[in-house]
C-alpha positions in Angstrom: -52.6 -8.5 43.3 -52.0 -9.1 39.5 -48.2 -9.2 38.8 -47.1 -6.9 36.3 -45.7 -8.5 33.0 -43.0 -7.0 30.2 -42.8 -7.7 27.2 -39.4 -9.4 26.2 -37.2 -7.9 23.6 -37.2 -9.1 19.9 -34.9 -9.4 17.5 -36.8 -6.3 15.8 -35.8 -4.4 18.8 -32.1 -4.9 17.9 -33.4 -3.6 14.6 -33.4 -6.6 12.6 -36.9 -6.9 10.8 -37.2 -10.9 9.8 -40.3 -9.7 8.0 -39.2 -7.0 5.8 -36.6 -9.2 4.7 -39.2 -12.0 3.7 -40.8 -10.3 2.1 -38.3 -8.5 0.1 -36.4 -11.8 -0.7 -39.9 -13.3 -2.2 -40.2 -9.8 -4.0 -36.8 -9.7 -5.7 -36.9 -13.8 -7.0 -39.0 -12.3 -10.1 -36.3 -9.9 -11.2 -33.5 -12.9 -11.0 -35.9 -15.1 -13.2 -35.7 -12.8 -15.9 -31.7 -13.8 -15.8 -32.8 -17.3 -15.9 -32.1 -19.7 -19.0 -32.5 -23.7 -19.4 -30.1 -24.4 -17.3 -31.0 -22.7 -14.8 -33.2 -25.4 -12.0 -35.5 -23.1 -9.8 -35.1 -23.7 -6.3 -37.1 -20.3 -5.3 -37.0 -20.8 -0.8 -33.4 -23.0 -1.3 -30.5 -22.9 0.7 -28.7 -22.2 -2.9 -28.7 -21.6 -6.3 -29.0 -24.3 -9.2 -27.4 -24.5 -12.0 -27.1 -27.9 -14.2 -24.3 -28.1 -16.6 -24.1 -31.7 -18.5 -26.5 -30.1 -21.3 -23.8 -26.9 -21.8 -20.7 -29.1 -21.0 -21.2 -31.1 -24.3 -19.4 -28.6 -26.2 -16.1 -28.7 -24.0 -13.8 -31.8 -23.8 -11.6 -31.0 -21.1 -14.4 -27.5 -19.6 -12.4 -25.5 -16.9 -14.7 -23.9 -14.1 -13.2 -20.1 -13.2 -14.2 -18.0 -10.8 -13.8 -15.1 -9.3 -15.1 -12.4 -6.6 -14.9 -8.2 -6.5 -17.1 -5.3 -4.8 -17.1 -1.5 -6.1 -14.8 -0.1 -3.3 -16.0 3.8 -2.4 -18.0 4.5 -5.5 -20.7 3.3 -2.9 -20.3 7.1 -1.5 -21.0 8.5 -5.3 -24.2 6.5 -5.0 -25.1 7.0 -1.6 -24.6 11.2 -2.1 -27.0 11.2 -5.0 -29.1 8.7 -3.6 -28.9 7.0 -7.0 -28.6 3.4 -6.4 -29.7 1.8 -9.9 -26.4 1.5 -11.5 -24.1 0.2 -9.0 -25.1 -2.8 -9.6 -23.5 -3.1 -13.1 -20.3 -2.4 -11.8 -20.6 -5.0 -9.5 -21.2 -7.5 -12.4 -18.4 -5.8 -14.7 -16.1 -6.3 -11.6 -16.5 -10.0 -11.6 -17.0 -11.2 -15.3 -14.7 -8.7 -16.7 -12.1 -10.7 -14.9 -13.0 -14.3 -15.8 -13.4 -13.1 -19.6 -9.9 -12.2 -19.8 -9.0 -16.3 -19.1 -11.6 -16.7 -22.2 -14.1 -18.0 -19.8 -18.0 -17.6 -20.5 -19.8 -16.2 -17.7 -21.9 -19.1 -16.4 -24.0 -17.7 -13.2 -23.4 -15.0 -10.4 -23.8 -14.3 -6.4 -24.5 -11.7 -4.8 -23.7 -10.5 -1.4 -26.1 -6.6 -0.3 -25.2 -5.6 3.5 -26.7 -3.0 4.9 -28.1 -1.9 8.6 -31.1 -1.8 7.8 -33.4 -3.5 5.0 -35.1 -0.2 2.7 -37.0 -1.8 0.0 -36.8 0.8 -2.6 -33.3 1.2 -2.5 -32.6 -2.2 -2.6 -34.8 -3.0 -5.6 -32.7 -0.4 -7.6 -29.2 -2.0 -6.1 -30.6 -5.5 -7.4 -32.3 -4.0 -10.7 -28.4 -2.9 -11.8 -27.9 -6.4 -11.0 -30.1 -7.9 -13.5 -29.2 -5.7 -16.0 -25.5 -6.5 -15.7 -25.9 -9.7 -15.3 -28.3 -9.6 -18.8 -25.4 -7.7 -20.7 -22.5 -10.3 -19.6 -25.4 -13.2 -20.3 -25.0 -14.8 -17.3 -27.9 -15.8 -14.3 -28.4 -14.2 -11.1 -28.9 -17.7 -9.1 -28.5 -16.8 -5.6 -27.5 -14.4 -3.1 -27.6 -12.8 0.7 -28.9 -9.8 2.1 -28.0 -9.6 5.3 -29.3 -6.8 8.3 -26.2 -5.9 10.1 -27.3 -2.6 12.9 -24.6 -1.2 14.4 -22.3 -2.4 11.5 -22.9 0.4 8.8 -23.7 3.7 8.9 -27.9 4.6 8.5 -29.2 4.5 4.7 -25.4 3.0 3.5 -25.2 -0.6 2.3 -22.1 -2.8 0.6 -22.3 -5.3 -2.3 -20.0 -8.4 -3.4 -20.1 -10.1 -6.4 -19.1 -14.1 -7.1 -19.4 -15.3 -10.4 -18.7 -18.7 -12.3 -17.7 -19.4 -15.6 -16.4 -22.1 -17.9 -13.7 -21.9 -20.3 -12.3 -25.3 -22.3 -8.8 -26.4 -20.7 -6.6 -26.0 -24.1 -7.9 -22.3 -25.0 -7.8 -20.6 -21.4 -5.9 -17.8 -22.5 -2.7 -16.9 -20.2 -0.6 -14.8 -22.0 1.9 -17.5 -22.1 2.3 -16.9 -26.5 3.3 -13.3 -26.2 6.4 -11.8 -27.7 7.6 -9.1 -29.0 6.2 -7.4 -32.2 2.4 -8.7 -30.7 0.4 -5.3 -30.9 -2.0 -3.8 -27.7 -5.3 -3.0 -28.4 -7.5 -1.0 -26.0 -11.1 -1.3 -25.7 -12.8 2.2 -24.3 -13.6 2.6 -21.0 -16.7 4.5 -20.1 -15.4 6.7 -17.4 -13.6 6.4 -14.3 -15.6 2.6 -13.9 -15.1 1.5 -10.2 -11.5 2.1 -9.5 -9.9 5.1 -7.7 -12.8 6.5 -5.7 -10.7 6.6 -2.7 -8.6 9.6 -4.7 -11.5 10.9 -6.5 -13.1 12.2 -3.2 -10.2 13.7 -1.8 -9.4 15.3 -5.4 -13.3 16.9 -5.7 -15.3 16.8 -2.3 -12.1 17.2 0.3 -9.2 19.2 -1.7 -12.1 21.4 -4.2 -14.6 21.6 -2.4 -17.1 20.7 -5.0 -20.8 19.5 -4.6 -22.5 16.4 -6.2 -24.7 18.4 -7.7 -22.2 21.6 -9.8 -21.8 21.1 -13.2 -18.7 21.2 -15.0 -19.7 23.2 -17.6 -15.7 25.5 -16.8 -14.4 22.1 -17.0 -15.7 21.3 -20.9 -18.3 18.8 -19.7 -22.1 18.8 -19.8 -22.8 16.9 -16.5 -23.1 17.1 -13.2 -20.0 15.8 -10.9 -22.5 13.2 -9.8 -24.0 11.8 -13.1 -20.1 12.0 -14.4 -18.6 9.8 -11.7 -22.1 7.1 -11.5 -21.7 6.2 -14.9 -21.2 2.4 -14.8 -18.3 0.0 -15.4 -18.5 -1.0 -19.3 -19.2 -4.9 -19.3 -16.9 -6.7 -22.0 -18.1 -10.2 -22.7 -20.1 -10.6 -25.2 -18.2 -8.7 -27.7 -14.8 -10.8 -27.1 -16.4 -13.9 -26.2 -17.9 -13.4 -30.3 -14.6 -13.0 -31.2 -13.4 -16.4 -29.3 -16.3 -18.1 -30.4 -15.6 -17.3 -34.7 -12.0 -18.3 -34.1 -12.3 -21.7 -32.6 -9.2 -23.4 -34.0 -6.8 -20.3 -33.1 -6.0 -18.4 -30.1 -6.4 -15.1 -31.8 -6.2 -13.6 -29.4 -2.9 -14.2 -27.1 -4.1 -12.6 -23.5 -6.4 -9.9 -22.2 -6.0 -7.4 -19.3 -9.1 -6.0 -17.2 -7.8 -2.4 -16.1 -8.5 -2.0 -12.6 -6.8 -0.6 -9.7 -3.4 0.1 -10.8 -4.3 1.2 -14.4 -2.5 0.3 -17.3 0.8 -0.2 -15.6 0.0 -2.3 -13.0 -2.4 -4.9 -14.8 -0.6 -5.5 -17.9 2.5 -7.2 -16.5 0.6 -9.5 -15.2 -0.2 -11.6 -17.9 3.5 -11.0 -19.8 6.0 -13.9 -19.9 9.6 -13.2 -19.5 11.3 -11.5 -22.0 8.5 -9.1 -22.7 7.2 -5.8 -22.3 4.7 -2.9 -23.4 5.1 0.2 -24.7 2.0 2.5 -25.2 1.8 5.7 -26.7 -0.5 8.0 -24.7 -1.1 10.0 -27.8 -2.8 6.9 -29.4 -6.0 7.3 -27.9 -8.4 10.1 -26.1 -8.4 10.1 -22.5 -11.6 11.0 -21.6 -11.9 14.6 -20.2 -13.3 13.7 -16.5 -9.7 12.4 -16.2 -8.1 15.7 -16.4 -10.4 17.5 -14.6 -9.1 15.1 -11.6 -5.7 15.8 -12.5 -6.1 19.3 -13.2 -8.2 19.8 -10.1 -6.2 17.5 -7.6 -2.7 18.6 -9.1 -2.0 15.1 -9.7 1.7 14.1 -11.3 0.9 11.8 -14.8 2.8 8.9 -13.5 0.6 9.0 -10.6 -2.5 9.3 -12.6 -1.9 6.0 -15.0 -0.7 4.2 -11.5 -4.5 4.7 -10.3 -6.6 5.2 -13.4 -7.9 3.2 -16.1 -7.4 6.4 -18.4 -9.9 5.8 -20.9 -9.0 1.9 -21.2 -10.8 -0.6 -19.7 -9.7 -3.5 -21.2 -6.5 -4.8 -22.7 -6.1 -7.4 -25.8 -2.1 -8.6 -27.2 -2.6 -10.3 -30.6 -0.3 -10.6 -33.0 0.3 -8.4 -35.9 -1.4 -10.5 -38.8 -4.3 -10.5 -36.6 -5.1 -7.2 -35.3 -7.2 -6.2 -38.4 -9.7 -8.9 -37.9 -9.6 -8.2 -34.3 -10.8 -4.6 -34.8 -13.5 -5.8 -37.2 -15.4 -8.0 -35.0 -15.3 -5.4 -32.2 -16.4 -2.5 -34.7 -19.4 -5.4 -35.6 -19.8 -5.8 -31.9 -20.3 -2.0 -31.6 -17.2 -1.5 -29.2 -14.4 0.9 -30.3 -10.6 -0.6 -30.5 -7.8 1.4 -31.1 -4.4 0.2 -31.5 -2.4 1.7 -28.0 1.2 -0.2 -28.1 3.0 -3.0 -28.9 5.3 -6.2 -27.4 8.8 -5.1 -26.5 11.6 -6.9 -25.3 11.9 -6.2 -21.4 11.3 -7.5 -17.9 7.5 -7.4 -17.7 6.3 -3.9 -17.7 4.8 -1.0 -19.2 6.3 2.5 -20.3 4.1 5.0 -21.0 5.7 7.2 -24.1 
């Protein structure tokens, strides 16, 4: 009598496809190449990513590598509700060079890191086509990255994303905030919405507290968008129009330090780059918080205080320059396209902001 045989159990049966992830891998090194530039070295099946540097490093004398890492927190949910998945990858880039650009570092190359439970092509490609396209604003290359199948670990059709980028800066102009003193003036570069900070409030506020549906327009609320296409809108990248100012004013640190405005707001990310003796004051009349940040405080009932403790509030990046210089600031930007507006100024105090 033949024995019976079974068939052992594969690693697809745990619901890990080797195959689909092949495949998608190959299929995604085409969109990264379109990030590539000469110093880039192809290394298509490699353990990791290539990039040379003696040919850019000519121009530094003492060149400082910075780094730095970020996700998008629970704006994943925004994306994963509208099943919209081709701009969270911008604000995974913004996440990471925003914060290298405020040491006055140039964005060299970036990581990325796309968990999910289980490989789906299509959405994928759109997660890593945000990619490219953030990575193309901030002019860095996508060189590398991991996309690992984790069932069990996340929920069915959800995914997370990580971000680590590298950039160089020369060792005499990484700017630390160090100069600052009173008198120095603030100037606020426009946000572009909520960006990637304060999602965790944002769903309470709307989807568990109002009750309101991806899909309603706030037309009652003076806007003409859906919640969903409101709250998606990407994280506004910043480099290229500071690094332009940086690069025209070689010999002078025009500008004295820079604050990305994350988690925290305004309040909490300013002080950190203040010396001793110093402190901001803003005037919240200075500039136009953008409406889909009183609907949450409207909505949500939501003290002031709290919102510029959690909230960008229309300002997504910081600059402190001095006086003489804030004129030629606000040029370049306006040349750049991006809108500054002069916010507050250097006071003496122990390293914080008051909101006026």
């Amino acid at each position: 009598m033949k024995k019976k045989t079974t068939k052992g159990l594969s690693y697809r049966d745990a619901g890990v496809d080797i195959d689909t992830k092949g495949q998608f891998t190959t299929d995604i090194y085409s969109k990264m190449r379109t990030t590539f530039g000469p110093r880039v070295i192809e290394n298509p099946d490699g353990f990791g990513g290539l990039f040379a540097l003696n040919s850019h490093l000519k121009k530094y004398r003492q060149p400082v590598l910075v780094s730095s890492t970020d996700g998008v927190g629970t704006k994943l949910k925004i994306a994963f509700m509208m099943g919209k998945h081709d701009t969270i990858g911008i604000d995974l880039v913004a996440m990471c060079v925003n914060d290298i650009i405020v040491l006055g570092a140039e964005p060299l190359f970036l990581l990325d890191y796309l968990a999910s439970s289980r490989i789906v092509p299509k959405v994928l490609h759109e997660v890593l086509d945000g990619i490219v396209v953030g990575c193309r604003q901030a002019g860095c290359a996508l060189i590398g990255g991991e996309t690992p199948e984790m069932p069990g670990f996340y929920h069915k059709g959800e995914y997370d994303i990580a971000g680590f980028v590298v950039g160089v800066v020369e060792k005499n102009r990484i700017i630390n905030g160090n100069t600052i003193k009173p008198s120095d003036v603030v100037i606020g570069l426009s946000s572009s919405g909520v960006h990637s900070n304060g999602f965790s409030l944002v769903r309470k506020v709307f989807f568990d507290k109002a009750k309101i549906k991806i899909t309603q327009k706030l037309t009652k609320y003076g806007l003409d968008t859906t919640l969903g296409e409101e709250l998606i809108k990407p994280t506004k990248i910043y480099v290229k129009p500071i690094l332009k100012i940086l690069n025209k004013y070689k010999t002078k640190m025009i500008v004295k330090g820079m604050a990305h405005i994350t988690g925290g707001g305004l309040v909490e990310n300013i002080p950190r780059i203040l010396p001793k003796g110093c402190a901001i004051k803003l005037g919240k009349n200075r500039w136009d918080v953008p409406e889909i940040f009183k609907i949450i405080q409207k909505v949500g009932n939501i003290d002031e205080e709290e919102m510029f403790h959690v909230f960008n509030m229309g300002i997504g990046m910081a600059l402190i320059v001095s006086k003489s210089d804030v004129n030629p600031v606000l040029n370049e930007l306006k040349k750049s396209g991006e809108s500054g507006t002069i916010i507050g100024e250097v006071v003496k105090g122990d390293r914080i902001v008051r909101i006026e």
